[in-house]
C-alpha positions in Angstrom: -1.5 -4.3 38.0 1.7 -2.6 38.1 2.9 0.6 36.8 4.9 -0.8 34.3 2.3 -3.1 32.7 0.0 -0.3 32.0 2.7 1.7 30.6 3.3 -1.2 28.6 -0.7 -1.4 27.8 -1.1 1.9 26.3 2.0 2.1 24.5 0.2 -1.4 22.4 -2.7 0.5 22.7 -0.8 3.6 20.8 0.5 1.2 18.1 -2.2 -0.4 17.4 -5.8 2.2 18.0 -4.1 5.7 17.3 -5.3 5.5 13.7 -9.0 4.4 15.4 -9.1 7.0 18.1 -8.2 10.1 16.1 -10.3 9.5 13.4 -13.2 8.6 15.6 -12.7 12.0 17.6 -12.0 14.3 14.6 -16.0 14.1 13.4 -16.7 15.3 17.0 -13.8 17.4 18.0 -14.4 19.7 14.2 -10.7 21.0 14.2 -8.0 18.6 13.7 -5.3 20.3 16.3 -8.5 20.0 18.9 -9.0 16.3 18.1 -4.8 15.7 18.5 -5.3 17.5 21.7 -7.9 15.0 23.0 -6.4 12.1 22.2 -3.3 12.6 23.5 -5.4 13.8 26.6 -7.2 10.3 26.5 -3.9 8.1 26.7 -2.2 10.2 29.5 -5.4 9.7 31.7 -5.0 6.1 30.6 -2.3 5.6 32.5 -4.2 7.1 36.0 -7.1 5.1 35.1 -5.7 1.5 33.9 -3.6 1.6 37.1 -6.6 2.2 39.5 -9.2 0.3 37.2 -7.8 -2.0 35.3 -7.0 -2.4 31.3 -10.2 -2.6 29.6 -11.0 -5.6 27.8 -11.5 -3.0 24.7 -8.3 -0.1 25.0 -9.4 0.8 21.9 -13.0 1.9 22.6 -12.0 3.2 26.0 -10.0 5.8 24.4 -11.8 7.0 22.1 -14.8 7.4 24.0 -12.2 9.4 26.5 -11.1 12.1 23.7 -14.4 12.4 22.4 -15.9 13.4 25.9 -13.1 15.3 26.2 -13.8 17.1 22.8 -17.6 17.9 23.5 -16.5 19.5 26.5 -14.2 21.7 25.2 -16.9 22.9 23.1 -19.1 23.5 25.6 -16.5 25.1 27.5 -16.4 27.6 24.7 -19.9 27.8 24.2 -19.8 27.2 20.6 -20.5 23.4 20.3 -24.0 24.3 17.6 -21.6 26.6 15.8 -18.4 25.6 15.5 -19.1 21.7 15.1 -19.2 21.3 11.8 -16.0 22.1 10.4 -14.5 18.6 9.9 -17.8 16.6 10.3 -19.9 15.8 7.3 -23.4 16.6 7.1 -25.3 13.8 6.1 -27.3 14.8 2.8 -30.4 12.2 2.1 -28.8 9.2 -0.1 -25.5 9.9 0.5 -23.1 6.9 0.7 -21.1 8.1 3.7 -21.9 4.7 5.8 -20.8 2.5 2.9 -17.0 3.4 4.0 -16.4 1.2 7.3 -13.9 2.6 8.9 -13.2 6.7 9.9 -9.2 6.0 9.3 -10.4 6.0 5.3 -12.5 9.4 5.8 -9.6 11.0 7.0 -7.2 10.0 4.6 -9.1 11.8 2.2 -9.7 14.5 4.6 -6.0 15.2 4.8 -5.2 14.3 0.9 -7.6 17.0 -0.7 -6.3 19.0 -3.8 -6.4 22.5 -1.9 -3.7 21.4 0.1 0.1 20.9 -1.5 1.1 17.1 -2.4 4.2 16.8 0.4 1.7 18.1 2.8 -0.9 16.3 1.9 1.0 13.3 2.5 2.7 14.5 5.9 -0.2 15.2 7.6 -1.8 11.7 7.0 1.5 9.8 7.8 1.1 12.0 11.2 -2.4 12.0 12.4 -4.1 8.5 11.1 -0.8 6.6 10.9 0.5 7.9 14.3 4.1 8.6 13.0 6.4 11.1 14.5 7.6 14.8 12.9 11.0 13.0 12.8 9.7 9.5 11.0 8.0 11.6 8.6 10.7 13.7 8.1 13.5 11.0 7.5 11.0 9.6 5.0 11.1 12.7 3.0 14.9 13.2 3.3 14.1 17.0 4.9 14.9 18.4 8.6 12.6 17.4 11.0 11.8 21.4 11.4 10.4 21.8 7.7 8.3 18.7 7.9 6.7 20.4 11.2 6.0 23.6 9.5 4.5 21.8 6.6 2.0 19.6 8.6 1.0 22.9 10.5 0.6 24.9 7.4 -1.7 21.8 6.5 -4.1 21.5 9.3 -4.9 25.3 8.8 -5.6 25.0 5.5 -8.3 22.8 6.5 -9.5 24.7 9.1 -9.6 27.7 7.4 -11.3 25.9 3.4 -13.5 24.2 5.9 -12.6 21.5 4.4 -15.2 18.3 4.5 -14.7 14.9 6.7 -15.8 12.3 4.3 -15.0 10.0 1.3 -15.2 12.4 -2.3 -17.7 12.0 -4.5 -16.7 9.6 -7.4 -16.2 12.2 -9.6 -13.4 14.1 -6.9 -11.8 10.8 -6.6 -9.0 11.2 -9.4 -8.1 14.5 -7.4 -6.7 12.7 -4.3 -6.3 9.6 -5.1 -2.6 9.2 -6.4 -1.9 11.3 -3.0 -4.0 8.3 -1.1 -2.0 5.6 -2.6 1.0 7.5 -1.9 0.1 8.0 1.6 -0.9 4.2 2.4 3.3 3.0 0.4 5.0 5.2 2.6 3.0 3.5 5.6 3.9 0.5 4.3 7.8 0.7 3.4 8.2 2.9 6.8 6.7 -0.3 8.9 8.3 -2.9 5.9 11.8 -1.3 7.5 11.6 0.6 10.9 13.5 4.2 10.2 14.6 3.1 14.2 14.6 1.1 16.9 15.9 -2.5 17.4 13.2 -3.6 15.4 13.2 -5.0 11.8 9.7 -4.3 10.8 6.8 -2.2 12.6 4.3 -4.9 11.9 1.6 -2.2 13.5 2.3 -0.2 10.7 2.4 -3.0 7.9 -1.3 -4.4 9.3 -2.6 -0.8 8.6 -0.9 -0.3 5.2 -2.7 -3.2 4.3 -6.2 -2.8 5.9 -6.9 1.0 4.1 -5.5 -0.6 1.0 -8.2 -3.2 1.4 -10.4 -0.6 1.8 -9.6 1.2 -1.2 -9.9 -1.8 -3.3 -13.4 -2.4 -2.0 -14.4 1.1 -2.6 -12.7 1.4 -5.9 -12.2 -1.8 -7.7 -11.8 -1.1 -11.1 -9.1 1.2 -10.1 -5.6 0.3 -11.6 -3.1 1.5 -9.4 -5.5 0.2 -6.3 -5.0 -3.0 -7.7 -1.4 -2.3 -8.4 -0.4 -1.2 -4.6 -2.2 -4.3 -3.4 -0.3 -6.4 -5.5 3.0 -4.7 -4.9 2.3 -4.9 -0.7 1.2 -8.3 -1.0 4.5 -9.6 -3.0 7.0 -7.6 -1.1 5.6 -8.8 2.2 5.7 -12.2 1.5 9.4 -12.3 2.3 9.2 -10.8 5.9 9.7 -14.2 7.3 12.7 -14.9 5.4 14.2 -11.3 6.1 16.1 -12.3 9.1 17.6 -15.7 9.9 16.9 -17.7 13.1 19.4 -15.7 15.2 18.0 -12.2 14.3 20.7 -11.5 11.3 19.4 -9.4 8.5 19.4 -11.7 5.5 19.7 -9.8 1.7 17.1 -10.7 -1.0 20.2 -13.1 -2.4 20.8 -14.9 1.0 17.1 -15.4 2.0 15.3 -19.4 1.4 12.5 -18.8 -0.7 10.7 -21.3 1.2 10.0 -19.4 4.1 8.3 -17.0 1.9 4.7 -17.0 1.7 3.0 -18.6 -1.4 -0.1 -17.7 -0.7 1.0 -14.1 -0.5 2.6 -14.1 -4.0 -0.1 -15.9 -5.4 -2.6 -13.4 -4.7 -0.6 -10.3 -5.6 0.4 -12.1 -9.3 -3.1 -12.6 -10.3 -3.7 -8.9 -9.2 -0.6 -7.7 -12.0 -2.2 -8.4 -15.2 -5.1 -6.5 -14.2 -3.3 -3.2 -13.0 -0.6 -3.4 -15.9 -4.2 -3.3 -18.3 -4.6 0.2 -20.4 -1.8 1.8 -19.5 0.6 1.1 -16.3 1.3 3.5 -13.3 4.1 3.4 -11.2 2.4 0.7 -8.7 1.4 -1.8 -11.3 5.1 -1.5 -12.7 6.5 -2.1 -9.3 4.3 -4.7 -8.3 5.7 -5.9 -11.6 8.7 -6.1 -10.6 7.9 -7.6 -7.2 6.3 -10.3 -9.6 9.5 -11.0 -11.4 11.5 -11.4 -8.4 9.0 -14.4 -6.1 8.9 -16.2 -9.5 12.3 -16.6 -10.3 13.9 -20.4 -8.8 16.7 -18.1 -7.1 18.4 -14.5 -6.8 20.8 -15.6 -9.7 18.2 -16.9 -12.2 16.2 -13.9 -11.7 15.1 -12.3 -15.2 17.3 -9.3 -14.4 17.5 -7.8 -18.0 13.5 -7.3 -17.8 13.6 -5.7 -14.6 16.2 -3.7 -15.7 13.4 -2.5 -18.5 10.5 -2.6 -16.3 12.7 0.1 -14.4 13.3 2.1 -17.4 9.5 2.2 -17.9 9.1 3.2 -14.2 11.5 6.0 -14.5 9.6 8.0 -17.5 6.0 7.4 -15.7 8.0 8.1 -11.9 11.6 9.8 -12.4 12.5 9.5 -9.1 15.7 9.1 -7.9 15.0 6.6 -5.7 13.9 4.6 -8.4 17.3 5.5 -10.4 18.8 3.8 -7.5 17.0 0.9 -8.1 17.5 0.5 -11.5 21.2 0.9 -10.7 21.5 -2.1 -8.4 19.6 -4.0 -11.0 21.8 -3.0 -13.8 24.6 -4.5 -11.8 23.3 -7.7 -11.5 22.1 -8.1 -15.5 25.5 -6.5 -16.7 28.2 -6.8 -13.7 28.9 -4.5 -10.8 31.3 -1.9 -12.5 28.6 -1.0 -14.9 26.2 -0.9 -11.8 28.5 1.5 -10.3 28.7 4.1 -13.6 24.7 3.8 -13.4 25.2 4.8 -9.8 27.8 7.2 -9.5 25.3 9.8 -11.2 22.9 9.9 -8.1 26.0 10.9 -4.9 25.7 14.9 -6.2 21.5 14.6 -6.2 20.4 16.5 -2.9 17.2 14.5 -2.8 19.4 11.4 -2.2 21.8 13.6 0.8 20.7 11.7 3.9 19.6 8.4 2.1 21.0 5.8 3.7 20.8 2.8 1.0 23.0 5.0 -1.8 25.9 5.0 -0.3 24.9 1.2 1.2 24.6 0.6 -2.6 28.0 1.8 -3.6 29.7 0.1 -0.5 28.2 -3.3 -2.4 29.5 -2.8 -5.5 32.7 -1.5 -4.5 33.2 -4.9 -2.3 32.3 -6.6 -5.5 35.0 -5.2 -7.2 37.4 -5.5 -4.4 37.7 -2.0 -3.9 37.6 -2.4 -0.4 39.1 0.6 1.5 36.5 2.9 -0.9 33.5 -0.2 0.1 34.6 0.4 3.9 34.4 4.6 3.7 30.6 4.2 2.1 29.7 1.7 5.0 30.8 4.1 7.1 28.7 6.5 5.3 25.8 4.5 5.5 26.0 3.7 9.1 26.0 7.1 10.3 23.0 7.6 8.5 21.3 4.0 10.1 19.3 4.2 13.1 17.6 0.8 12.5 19.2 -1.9 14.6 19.7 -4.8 12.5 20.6 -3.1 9.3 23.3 -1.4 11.5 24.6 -4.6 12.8 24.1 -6.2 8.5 26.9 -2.6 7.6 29.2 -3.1 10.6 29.5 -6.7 9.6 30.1 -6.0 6.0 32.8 -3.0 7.1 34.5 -5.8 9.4 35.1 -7.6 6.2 35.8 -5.4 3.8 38.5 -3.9 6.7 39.8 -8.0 7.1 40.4 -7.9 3.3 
């Protein structure tokens, strides 16, 4: 096998078992930064190993039994394998329900989302050790320098080292606790693989596959949970247009420029009968956006979409979740129920909100409706805006198309 193929090898096998591996390691490793340590250890001998050897018919399993030998020795090294062990891995009290959760990715979720630790680090951490993303996907998902989102996933794995800090699923009772930071956790998986912050890829599918397996595995562990059913329905409706997202020739295609045949009925069917259900007693901000998702695979086309109700749904969205994100939203919304100038006095609000500084799709937004309204040399500044913020290949090659026109006019 050549050098190059087993590069390639565990470089699928980082996309696809990182999640597996860490998880796996951190009930024997007892410190998260130890466990990291290991891991990484385990795919750079990997690359010895596979070329000598051969891939294993199970990467997966290879690694992880690589870091966790790796992990016992260290503690033996250090003499303190009886002592130390404990700190991440749960001890096993008669009837516990520990071994009804199948898979360690789950356990470590709520390792990383517990209440001692802040919210944005909470969710940092995850995004970094069981989703495998980098300091500087994390950070662009935040909209924060790629130095502050290191310092706050640091500050986080202390904390747990230092509250000592369980490995395991809460208690029913502790669930309420963590749980919004859970479902935040597995949304930003999903819209950071739904749209790759880089790279000449469209989606990270890796990425999508894993948003939806933990959220499976939330709904089986929680059922009657709203907003579980609500970030199931939302995945399941939005992802039903990946096919459609891109034409034959690799073009990004808009929502309004996509054939709704290519999306996937089967998909949409599912996530619609999961709405009425999380909209029930009282809606959160995932059962509105589902929602919304709803509103938009039902209508015959991008015209004859019900606009004026999303425009509502979004109001209702913005007192449970005033983000500005979802401000943005709302805007481009508004512009299609009541015309692009009143879009654009909905949106001009949001360029002076420092959240929104380094976000590409506001001034992608304005660039829009400023071509709408013919507008074009202000259209072409804010695609210039937004390119400079784009490091995602096709939506860079979607903007310099749209600047080429807006320049020809």
């Amino acid at each position: 096998m050549t050098s190059r193929a087993v590069r390639e090898a565990v470089a699928d096998a980082h996309r696809r078992e990182w999640a597996f591996v860490l998880a796996a390691t951190a009930r024997v490793a007892g410190d998260l930064d130890l466990a990291e340590e290991c891991v990484q250890d385990a795919y750079v001998a990997a690359l010895d190993v596979w070329l000598r050897e051969g891939v294993p018919a199970n990467p997966g399993a290879w690694l992880t039994t690589a870091a966790r030998r790796r992990a016992i020795d260290a503690h033996r090294r250090a003499q303190v394998l009886r002592t130390k062990l404990p700190l991440l891995v749960e001890r096993v009290e008669p009837g516990s329900t520990v071994d009804d959760i199948p898979d360690d990715r789950l356990r470590l979720v709520f390792t990383c989302c517990h209440p001692a630790i802040a919210r944005e680090a909470q969710v940092a951490l995850t995004l970094r050790l069981v989703c495998g993303l980098s300091t500087g996907e994390i950070a662009r998902a935040f909209l924060v320098p790629e130095a502050t989102m290191a310092a706050r996933v640091t500050r986080a794995k202390k904390k747990i080292a230092a509250a000592r800090i369980a490995y395991r699923v809460p208690a029913p009772e502790e669930l309420p606790d963590r749980l919004d930071a859970v479902l935040t956790v597995v949304h930003l998986l999903y819209t950071t693989g739904h749209t790759a912050p880089e790279g000449e890829r469209l989606v990270r599918t890796d990425l999508v596959e894993r948003a939806f397996e933990l959220t499976r595995m939330l709904r089986m562990l929680m059922p009657d949970e709203r907003e579980v059913r609500g970030l199931l329905a939302l995945l399941l409706l939005t992802d039903a247009r990946r096919d459609a997202r891109t034409a034959p020739d690799g073009r990004l295609l808009l929502l309004a420029e996509q054939s709704r045949e290519r999306w996937d009925r089967a998909a949409i069917a599912e996530g619609r009968a999961l709405v009425p259900g999380a909209l029930r007693g009282g809606a959160g901000r995932f059962a509105l956006q589902a929602a919304i998702a709803a509103l938009h695979a039902e209508a015959p086309s991008y015209v004859d979409t019900d606009w004026p109700q999303i425009v509502g749904l979004y109001d209702v969205l913005l007192r449970v979740w005033p983000s500005p994100v979802v401000a943005l939203n709302r805007a481009v919304a508004v512009a299609m129920a009541d015309g692009p100038a009143v879009g654009l006095a909905a949106l001009d609000p949001l360029v002076d909100d420092p959240r929104l500084a380094g976000y590409r799709y506001l001034p992608a937004a304005r660039a829009d409706l400023l071509r709408r309204l013919g507008r074009a040399g202000e259209a072409a500044a804010c695609y210039r805006q937004a390119l400079a913020l784009t490091d995602n290949g096709p939506e860079r090659d979607f903007l310099t198309r749209r600047l080429n026109e807006v320049r020809g006019a």
